[in-house]
C-alpha positions in Angstrom: 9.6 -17.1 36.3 6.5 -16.5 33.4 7.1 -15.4 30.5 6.2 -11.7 31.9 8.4 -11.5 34.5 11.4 -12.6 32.4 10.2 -10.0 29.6 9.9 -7.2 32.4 12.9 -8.3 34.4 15.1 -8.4 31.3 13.7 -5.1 30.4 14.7 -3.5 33.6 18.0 -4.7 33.6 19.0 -3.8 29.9 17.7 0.2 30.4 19.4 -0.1 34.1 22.6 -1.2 32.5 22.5 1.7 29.8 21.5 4.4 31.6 23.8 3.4 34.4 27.3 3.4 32.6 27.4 6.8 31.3 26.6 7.7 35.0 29.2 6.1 35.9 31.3 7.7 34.3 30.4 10.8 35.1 30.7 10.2 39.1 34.0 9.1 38.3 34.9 12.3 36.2 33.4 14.2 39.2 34.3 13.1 42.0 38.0 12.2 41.0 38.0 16.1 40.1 38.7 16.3 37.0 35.2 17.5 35.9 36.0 20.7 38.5 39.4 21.1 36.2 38.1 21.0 32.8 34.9 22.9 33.5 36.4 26.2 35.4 32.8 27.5 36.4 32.3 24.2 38.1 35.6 24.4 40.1 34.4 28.3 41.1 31.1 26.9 42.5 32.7 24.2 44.4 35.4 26.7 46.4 32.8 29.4 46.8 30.1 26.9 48.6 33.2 25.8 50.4 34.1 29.4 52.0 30.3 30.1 52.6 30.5 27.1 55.2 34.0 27.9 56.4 35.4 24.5 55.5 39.1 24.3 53.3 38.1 22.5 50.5 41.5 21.9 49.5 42.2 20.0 53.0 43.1 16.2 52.4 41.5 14.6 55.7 42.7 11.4 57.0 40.2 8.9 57.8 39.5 10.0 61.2 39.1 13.4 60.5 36.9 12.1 57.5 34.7 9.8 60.2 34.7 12.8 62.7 33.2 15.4 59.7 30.5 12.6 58.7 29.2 11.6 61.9 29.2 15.6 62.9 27.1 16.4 59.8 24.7 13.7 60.9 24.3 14.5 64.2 23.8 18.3 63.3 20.9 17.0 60.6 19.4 14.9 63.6 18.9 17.2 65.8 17.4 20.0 62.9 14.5 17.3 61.9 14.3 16.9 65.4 13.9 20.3 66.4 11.5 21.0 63.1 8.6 17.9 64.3 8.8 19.4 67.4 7.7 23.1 66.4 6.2 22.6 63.4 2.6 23.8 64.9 4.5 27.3 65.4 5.9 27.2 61.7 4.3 28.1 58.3 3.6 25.8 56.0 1.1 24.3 57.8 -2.8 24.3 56.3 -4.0 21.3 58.2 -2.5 22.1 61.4 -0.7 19.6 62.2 0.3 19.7 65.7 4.0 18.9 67.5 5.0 15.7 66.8 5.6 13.6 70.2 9.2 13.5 71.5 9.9 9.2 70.7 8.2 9.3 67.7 10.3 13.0 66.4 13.3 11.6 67.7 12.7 7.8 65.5 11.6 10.2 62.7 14.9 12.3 62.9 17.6 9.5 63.1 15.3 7.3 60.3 15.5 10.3 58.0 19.1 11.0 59.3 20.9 7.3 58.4 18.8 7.0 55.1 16.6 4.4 56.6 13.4 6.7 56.7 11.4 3.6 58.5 8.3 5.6 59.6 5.7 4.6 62.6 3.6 7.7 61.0 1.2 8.4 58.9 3.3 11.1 57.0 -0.3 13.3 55.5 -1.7 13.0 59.0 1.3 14.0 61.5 3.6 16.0 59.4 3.7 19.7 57.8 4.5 20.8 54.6 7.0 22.6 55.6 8.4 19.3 57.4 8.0 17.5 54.9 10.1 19.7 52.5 12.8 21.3 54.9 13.3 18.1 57.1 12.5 15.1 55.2 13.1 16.0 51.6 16.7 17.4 52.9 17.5 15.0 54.6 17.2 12.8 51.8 19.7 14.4 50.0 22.0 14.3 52.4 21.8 11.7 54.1 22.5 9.5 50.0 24.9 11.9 50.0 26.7 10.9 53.1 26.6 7.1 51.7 28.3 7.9 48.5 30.6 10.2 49.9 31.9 7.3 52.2 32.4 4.8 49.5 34.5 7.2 47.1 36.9 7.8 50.4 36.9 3.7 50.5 37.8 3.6 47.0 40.4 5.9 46.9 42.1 3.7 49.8 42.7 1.4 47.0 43.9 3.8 45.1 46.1 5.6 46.7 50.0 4.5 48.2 51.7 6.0 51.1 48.7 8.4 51.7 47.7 9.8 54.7 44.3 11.1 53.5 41.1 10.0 51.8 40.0 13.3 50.6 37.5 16.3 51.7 34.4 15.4 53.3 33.1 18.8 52.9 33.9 18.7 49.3 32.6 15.5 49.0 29.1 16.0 49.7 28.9 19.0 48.1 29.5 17.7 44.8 27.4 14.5 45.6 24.7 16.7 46.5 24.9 19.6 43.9 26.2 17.9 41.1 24.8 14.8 40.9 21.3 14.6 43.4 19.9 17.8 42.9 19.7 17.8 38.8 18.6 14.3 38.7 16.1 14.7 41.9 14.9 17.8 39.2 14.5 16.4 36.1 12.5 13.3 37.5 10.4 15.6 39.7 9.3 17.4 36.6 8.6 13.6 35.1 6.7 12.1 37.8 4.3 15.6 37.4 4.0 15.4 34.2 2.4 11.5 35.4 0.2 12.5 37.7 2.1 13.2 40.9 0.9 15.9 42.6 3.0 19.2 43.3 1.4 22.1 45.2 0.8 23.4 48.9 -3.0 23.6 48.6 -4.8 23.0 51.8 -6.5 19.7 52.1 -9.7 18.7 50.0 -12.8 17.6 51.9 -14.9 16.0 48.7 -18.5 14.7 49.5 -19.3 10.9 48.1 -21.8 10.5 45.7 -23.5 8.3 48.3 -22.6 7.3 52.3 -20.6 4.0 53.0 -21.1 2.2 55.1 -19.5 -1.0 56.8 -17.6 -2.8 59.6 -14.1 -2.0 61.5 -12.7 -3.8 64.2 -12.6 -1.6 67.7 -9.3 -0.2 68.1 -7.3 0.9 71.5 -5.2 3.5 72.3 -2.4 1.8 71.0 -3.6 0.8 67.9 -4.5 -2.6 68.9 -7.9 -4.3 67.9 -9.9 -5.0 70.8 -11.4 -9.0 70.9 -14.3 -9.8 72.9 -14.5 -12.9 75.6 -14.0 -15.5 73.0 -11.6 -14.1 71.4 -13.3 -12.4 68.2 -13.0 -9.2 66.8 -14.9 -6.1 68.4 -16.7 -4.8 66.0 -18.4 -1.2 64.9 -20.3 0.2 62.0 -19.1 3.5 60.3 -20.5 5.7 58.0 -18.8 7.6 55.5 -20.3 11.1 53.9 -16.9 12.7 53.0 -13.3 11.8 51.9 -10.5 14.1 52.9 -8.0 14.1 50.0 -4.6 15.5 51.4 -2.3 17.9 49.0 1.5 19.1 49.0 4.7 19.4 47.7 4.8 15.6 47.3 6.7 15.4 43.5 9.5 16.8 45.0 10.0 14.4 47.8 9.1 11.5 45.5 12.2 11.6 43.2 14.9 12.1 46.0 13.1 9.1 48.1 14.0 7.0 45.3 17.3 8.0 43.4 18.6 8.7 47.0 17.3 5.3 48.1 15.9 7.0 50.8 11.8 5.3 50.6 9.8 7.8 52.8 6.9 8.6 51.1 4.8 11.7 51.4 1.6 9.5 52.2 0.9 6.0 54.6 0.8 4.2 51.4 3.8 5.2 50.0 4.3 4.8 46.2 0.8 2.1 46.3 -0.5 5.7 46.8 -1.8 7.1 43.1 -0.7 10.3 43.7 2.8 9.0 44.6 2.7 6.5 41.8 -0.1 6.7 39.3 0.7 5.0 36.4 2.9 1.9 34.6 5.4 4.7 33.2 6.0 6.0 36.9 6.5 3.1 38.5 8.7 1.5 36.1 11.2 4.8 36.6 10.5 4.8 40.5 12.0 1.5 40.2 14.6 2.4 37.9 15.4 5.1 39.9 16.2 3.0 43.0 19.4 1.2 41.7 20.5 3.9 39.0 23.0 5.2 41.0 23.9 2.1 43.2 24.6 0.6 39.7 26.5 3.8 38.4 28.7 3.4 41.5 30.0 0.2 40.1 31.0 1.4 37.3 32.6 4.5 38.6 34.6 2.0 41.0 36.3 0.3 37.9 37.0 3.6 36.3 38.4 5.1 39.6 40.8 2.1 40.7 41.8 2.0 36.5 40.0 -1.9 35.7 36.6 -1.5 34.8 36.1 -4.7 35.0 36.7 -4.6 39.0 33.5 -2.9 39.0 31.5 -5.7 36.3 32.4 -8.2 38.3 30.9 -6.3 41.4 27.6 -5.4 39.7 27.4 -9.0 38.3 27.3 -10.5 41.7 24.8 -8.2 42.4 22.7 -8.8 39.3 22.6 -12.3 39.7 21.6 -13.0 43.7 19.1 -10.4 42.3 17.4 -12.2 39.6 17.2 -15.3 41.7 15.4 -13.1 44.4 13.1 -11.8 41.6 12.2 -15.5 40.4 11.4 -16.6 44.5 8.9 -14.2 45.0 7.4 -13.8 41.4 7.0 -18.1 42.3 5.4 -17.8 45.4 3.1 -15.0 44.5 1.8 -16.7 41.1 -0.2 -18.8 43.8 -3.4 -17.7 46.0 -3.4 -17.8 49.2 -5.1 -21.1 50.1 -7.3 -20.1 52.5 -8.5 -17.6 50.1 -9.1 -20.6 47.8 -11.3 -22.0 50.8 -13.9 -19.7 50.8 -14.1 -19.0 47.4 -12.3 -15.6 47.2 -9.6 -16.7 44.2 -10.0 -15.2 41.1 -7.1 -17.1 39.5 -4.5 -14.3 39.2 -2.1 -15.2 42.2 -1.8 -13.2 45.9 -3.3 -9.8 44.7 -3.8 -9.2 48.4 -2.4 -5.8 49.3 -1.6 -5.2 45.4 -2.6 -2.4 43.6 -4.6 -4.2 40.3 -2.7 -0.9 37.9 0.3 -3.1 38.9 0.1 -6.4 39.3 1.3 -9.5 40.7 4.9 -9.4 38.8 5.0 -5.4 38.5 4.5 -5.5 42.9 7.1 -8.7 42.8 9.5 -6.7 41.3 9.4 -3.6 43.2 9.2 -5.4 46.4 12.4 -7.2 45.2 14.5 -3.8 44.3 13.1 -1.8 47.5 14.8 -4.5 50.1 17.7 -5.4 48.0 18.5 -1.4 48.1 18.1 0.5 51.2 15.2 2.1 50.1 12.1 0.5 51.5 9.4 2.1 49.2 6.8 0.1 48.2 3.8 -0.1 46.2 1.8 -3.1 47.6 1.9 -4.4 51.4 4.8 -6.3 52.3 2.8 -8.0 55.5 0.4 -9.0 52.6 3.0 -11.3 50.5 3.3 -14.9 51.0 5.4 -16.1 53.9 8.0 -17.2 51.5 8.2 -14.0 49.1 8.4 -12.0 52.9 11.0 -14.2 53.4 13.2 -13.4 51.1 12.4 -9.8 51.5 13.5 -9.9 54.6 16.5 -11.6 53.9 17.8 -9.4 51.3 17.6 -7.0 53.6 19.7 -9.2 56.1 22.4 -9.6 54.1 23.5 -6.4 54.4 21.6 -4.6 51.9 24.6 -5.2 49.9 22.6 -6.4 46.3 22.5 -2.9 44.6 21.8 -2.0 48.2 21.9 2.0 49.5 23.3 4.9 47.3 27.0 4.2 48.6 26.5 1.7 51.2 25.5 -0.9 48.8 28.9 -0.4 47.2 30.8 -0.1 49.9 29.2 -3.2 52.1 29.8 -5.3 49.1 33.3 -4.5 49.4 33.6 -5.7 52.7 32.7 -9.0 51.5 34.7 -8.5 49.2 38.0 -8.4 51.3 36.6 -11.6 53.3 36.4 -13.8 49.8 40.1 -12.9 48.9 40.7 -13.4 52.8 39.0 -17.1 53.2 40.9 -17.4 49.5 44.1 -16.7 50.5 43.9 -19.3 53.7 43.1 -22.1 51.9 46.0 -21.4 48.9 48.2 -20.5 52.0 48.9 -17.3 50.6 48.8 -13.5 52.4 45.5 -12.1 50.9 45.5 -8.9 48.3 42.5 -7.1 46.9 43.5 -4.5 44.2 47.2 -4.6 45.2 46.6 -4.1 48.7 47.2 -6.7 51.1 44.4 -7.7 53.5 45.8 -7.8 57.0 44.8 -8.4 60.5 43.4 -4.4 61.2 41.7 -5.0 57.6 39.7 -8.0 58.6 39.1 -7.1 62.1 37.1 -3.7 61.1 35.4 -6.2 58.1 34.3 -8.4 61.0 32.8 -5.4 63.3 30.9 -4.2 60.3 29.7 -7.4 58.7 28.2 -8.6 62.6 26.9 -5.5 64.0 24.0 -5.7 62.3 22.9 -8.9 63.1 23.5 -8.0 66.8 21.2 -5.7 65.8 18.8 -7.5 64.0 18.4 -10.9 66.4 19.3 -8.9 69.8 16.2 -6.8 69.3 14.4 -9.2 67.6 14.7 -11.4 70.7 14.0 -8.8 73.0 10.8 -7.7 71.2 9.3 -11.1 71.7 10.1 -11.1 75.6 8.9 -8.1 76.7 5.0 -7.8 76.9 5.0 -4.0 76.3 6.7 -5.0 72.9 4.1 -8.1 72.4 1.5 -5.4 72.4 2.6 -4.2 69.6 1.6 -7.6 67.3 -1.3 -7.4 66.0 -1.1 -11.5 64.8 0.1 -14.2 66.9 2.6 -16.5 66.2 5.1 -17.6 63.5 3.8 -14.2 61.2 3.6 -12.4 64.2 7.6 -13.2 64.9 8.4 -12.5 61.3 6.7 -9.0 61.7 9.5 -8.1 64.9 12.1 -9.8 62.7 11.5 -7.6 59.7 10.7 -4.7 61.7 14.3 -5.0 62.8 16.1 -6.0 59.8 14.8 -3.3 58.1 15.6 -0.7 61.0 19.2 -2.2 61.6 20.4 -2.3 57.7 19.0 0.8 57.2 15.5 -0.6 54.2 12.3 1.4 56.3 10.1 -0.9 54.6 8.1 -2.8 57.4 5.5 -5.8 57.6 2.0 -3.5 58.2 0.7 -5.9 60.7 2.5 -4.3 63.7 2.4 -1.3 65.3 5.4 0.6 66.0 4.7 3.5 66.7 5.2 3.4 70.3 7.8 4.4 73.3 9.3 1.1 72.8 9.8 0.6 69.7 10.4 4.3 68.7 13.6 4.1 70.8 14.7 0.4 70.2 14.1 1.1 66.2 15.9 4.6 66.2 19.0 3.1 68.1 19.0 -0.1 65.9 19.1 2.6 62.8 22.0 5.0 64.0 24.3 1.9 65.4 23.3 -0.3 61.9 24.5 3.2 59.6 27.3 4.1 61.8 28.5 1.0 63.6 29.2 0.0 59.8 30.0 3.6 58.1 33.0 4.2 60.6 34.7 1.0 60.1 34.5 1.2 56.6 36.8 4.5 56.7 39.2 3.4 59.5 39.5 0.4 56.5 40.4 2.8 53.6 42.5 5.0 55.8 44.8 1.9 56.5 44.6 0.4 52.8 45.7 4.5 51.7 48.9 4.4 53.8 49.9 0.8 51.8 52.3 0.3 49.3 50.3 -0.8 45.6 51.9 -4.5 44.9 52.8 -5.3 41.6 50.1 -8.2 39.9 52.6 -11.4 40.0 51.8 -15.0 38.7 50.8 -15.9 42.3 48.0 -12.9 42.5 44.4 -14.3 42.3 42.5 -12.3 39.7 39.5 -10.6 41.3 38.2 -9.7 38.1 36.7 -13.0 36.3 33.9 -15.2 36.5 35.6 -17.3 39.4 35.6 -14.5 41.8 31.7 -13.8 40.8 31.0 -17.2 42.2 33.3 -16.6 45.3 31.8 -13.1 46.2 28.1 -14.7 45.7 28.7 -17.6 47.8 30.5 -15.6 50.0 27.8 -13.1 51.1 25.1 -16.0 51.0 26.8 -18.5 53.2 27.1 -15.5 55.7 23.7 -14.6 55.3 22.4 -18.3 55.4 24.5 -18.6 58.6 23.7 -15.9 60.6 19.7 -15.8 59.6 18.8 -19.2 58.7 17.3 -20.5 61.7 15.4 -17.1 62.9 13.9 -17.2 59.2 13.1 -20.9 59.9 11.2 -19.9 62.9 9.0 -17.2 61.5 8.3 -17.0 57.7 9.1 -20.5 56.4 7.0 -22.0 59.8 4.3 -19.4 58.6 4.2 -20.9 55.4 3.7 -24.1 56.4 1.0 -23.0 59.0 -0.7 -21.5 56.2 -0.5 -24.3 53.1 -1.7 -26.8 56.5 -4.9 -24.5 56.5 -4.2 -23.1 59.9 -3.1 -19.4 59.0 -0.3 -17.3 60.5 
């Protein structure tokens, strides 16, 4: 990396790291408890929300019962942003008229928004409401982070309890999640990203007239989206002329801070946080990225507090931190160099791949961010990932891939990363010969049998859709560029649906029957195909005995097992992904550097 990426990386890490320790300390305080005990009013609060939903808060679920309340919850959110897109035209809220939303796309919309994916085949200041916007979308990102976290604090207290039957209150759960932790900081970085610029209001939309008409060229679109070519194969072309710009208002602060501390990434506009009145400044998008792993890194920490070895949880977050900053150097690499056909005809001004970069930002500012977005499952961006190099979409993509487990999701960052976890001391403990523990609790056969479902049901996901995207010709339709890019845009599509990013390659559009149901079933299977594993896992490691460290006991808490959890999750990764990679971005790269284009 140049000397400003290392300067703004480093920067970003040391305020990441400050801020995020006294977090975690207070998610372990609060969601242990003991923050209800010492502060009486907050206790009070907690049972009174409990008996306004009917739900015993004082109920200790096992982990079925824990599954069953989660998945309910979901489901019941599903079908109320379903239900909302489908009406909103009979609904306030609505200054531009927006009319129903069609049924495929309400019902990708609904389980995107639902499994904290929020991929969206929508323009969201052209198809949805205000009052969408706010009362499905915006809630949805609470809860759905809130769901995420939830889940991991049941996994952890399977470490840390013995002979237990239960993992704690689901109910409970998310409403401290959600009241005591989302909603203040959602608040106070609202109130910030207004004070920046980001617009806040429920004005109807402006129609401003340009100083002059513009004029100039578009390629002829179908019905589908797809540009229409002539005999030869060329672009059909129009001319359009331009007298007015509609500039589109709303609520959109409000949305903007949960999309990003809840590592949710559905923006109020198309552009998403490249949008200046999503993102108009350095300050803001130095917090929006902040904001993305903040609590994924707080997590960490609150994991070593809760299981009583902090250090348990610095040698998580180092693991993280370090596949991390080798992503960041990758793609700050590859786009410090211009696109060579660009160099051809003369278009280079010698600052790197600005294509689809905002210029307030930057080559390393938009490497960054596009590195923290698909490392968590956030998926908000501020330049166009279709527009990076093949090999900086790459690795994007294959962040993604691996599980979204570096930082990762609010909760199921932490928690996937613990999955690989148990395999290291697993694959450990076969080749010492010795029965495999991780924080006194031996890993067993049930153990790594629910590690395996959840560590290959998303690349069922990923390359089984994947595959059948580029065999059916309804799905081909789709592609708006041929070959190896045109591949990497259905294999991104994919890996971002299945782990659960929403971040997608623009050059494809998706916003069809096909993949509005292939996409929306990859998202619910890749969030709960993983979620419910993960508490069958800490309802068997609850009902375990605690073994006593011995001499024979491999410490999970030094350098060593950084190296083993690292090469762990990237020899999986490599394994499983490897070749489809090789088939679309890295074959795109060479296409391109051979002069031929992707």
């Amino acid at each position: 990396m140049n000397q400003s990426a290392v300067l703004q990386t480093g920067l970003y890490l040391l305020v990441l790291l400050t801020l995020a320790w006294p977090l975690g300390r207070y998610l372990a305080a609060l969601m242990s408890g003991g923050l209800a005990q010492r502060l009486g009013w907050m206790g009070k609060v907690d049972r009174g929300l409990m008996k306004l939903i009917g739900a015993d808060g004082d109920e200790d679920m096992p982990w079925w019962r824990y599954a069953a309340a989660i998945v309910l919850f979901n489901l019941a959110g599903l079908l109320a942003v379903y239900l909302l897109q489908r009406l909103q035209l009979s609904l306030p809220l609505n200054p531009a008229g927006m009319p129903n939303v069609e049924a495929a796309s309400a019902f990708n919309t609904a389980v995107s928004f639902v499994t904290n994916t929020n991929w969206q085949g929508y323009g969201g200041e052209a198809t949805m409401s205000y009052l969408t916007q706010m009362l499905a979308l915006t809630v949805q990102n609470f809860l759905s982070a809130a769901t995420g976290i939830a889940v991991v604090v049941a996994l952890v207290r399977g470490f840390v309890r013995k002979h237990a039957q239960g993992l704690g209150n689901a109910w409970l759960d998310l409403n401290r999640v959600t009241v005591w932790l989302l909603l203040p900081l959602a608040s106070l970085f609202a109130v910030f990203l207004v004070g920046q610029g980001v617009i806040q209001n429920f004005s109807p939309y402006v129609e401003a007239q340009l100083v002059e008409p513009v004029s100039y060229q578009v390629a002829k679109t179908d019905e589908a989206g797809k540009p229409l070519v002539d005999a030869q194969g060329a672009a059909v072309m129009e001319e359009v002329t331009v007298r007015t710009q509609t500039l589109a208002m709303g609520p959109v602060a409000s949305q903007e801070a949960i999309k990003l501390l809840g590592t949710n990434g559905g923006g109020f506009f198309n552009a998403n946080s490249a949008h200046p009145y999503e993102n108009p400044t350095g300050a803001s998008n130095f917090l929006q990225m902040l904001s993305i792993f903040l609590i994924p890194a707080a997590l960490c920490f609150m994991f070593g507090h809760l299981v009583g070895d902090v250090r348990q949880g610095v040698v998580v977050l180092a693991s993280m931190t370090l596949i991390f900053v080798a992503m960041v150097a990758v793609v700050v690499w590859a786009e410090s160099h211009a696109n060579p056909l660009l160099v051809q005809l003369g278009m280079d001004a010698g600052l790197g791949n600005m294509e689809g970069k905002e210029t307030r930002f930057g080559i390393v500012a938009s490497s960054l961010f596009a590195v923290i977005t698909t490392a968590a499952s956030c998926g908000a961006v501020n330049a166009m990932h279709d527009s990076l190099m093949p090999l900086a979409g790459g690795v994007t993509t294959w962040l993604m891939q691996l599980g979204e487990v570096v930082f990762g999701g609010v909760g199921s960052g932490l928690y996937g990363m613990l999955l690989f976890a148990m395999l290291a001391v697993f694959l450990a403990g076969l080749m010492i010969g010795r029965t495999p523990e991780y924080l006194g609790k031996k890993i067993e056969s049930f153990e790594m049998k629910m590690v395996s479902i959840a560590i290959l049901i998303t690349p069922l996901l990923v390359l089984g859709g994947t595959a059948v995207a580029v065999l059916l010709p309804q799905a081909l339709t789709s592609l708006w560029n041929p070959g190896a890019h045109g591949f990497s845009e259905a294999l991104y599509a994919f890996s971002s649906a299945a782990n659960n990013n929403g971040s997608a390659f623009a050059g494809i559009s998706a916003n069809t029957p096909f993949y509005n149901l292939a996409l929306g079933l990859a998202m619910w299977f890749g969030r709960f195909g993983v979620l419910i594993p993960v508490l069958a896992i800490a309802g068997s490691l609850a009902r375990k005995p605690k073994l006593a460290v011995s001499v024979g006991t491999m410490p999970t808490h030094g350098p060593l097992f950084v190296v083993l959890l690292v090469g762990t999750v990237l020899i999986v990764g490599a394994l499983t992904y490897i070749p489809a990679l090789a088939l679309g971005p890295v074959v795109d790269h060479l296409q391109l550097f051979a002069g031929q284009g992707g």
